[in-house]
C-alpha positions in Angstrom: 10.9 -26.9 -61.4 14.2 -25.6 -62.3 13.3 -25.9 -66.3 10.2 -24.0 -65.8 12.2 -21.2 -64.2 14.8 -21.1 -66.9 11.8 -21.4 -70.0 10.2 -18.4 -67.8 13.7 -16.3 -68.1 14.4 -17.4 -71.5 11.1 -16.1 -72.8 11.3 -13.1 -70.6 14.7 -12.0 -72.5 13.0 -13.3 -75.7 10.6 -10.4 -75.4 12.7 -7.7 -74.5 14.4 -8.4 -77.4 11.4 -8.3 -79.5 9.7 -5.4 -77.7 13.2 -3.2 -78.3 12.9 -4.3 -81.9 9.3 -3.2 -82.4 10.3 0.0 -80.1 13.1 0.4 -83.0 10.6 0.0 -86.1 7.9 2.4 -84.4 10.5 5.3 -83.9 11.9 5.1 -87.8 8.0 4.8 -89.1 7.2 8.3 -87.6 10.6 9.6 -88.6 9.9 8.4 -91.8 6.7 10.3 -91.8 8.1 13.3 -90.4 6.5 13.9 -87.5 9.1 13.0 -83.8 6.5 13.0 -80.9 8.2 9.1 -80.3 11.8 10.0 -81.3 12.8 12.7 -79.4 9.8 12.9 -76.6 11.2 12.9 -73.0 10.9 9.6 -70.6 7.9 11.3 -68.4 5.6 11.8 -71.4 6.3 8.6 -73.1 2.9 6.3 -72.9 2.3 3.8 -69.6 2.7 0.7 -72.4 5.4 2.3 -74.5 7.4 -1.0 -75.6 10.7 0.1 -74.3 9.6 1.1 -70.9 8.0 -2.6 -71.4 11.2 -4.5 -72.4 13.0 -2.9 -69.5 10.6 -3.8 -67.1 10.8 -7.3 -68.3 14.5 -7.4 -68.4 14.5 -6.5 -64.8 12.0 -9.3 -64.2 14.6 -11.6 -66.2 17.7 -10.5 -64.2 16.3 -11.4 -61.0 15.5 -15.4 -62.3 18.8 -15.3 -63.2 20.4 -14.5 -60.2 18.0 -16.6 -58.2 19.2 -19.9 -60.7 23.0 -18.6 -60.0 22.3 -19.1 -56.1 21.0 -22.4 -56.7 24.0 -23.6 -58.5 26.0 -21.8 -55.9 24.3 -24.2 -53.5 26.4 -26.8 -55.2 29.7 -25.3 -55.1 31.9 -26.8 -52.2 33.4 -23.7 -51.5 30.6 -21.5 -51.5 27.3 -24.0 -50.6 28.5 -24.0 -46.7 28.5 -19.8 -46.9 25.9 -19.8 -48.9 23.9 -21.5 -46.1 25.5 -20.1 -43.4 24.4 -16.7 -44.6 20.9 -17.6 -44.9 20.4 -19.2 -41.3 22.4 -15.7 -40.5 19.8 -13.5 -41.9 16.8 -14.8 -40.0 18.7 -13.9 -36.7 19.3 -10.3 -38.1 15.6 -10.7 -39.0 14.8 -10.8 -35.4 16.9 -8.1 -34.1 15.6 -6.0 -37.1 12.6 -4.7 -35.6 14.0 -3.7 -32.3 17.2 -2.2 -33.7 14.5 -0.2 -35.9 11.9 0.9 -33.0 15.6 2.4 -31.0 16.8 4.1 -34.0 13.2 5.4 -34.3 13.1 6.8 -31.1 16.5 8.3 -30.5 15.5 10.6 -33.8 12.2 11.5 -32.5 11.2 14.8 -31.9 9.3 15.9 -29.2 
């Protein structure tokens, strides 16, 4: 299962890479025929499916499969397997208390 994960991730940074490259090409072809709507357009009006907005969603994505394959070799680590665990039985006890903490919080700020 681990491979699949780490094919998923490799492909994943694969195609930010290619996406920032075709982002790169697109911007120096419109330079190139003078007009800048792509080069020098602010973030909010780029387009929904604009290949850098794209690649950094998918670097994100990539990240996060990363990190999950370093706390499975963390797992592995005598030093750091035992905390590793220990903090994860921790978190479903503060998982319990979550809720209740929440509601108090909730209503020692309400208004009236």
């Amino acid at each position: 299962m681990w491979n699949i994960l780490d094919f998923i991730t490799n492909a994943l940074y694969l195609a930010t890479v290619a996406l920032r490259t075709c982002a790169y090409f697109m911007v120096q072809a419109e330079k190139q025929n003078g007009s800048y709507d792509l080069a020098f357009a602010p973030r909010k009006d780029w387009d929904a499916y604009d290949p850098t907005l794209i690649s950094e969603g998918l670097f994100a994505a990539a990240n996060i499969f990363s990190s999950l394959k370093l706390v499975h070799i963390f797992t592995v680590n005598p030093y750091l397997g035992p905390l590793q665990i220990s903090l994860g039985r921790m978190v479903f006890d503060i998982m319990k208390f979550a809720p209740a903490s929440t509601l108090a919080v909730v209503f020692a700020f309400a208004a009236d």
